[in-house]
C-alpha positions in Angstrom: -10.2 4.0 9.3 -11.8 5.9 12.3 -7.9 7.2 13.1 -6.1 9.6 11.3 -2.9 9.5 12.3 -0.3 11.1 9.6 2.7 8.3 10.5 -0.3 5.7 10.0 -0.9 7.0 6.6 2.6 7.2 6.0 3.5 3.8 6.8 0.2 2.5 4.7 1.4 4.6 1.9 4.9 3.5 2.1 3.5 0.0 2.3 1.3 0.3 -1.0 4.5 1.8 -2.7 6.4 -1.1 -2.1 3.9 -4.0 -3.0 3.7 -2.1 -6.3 7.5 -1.7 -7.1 8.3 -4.7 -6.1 5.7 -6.3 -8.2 5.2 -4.1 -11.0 4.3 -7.3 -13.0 1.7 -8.3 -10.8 -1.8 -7.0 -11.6 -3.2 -4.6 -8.9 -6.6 -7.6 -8.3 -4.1 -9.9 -7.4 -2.4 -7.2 -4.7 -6.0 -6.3 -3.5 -7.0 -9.8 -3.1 
């Protein structure tokens, strides 16, 4: 993560947010893995 680029982290944040709305069930290990 040598970059910082605010859009980057945008777009990874945006990302994370997703994954854990749409699987709110889902435990955060099984996300990571």
């Amino acid at each position: 993560m040598g970059v910082h680029n605010s859009e980057g982290i945008s777009v990874i944040c945006r990302q994370e947010i997703r994954i854990t709305i749409a699987t709110p069930i889902m435990p955060l290990d099984a996300v990571a893995v």
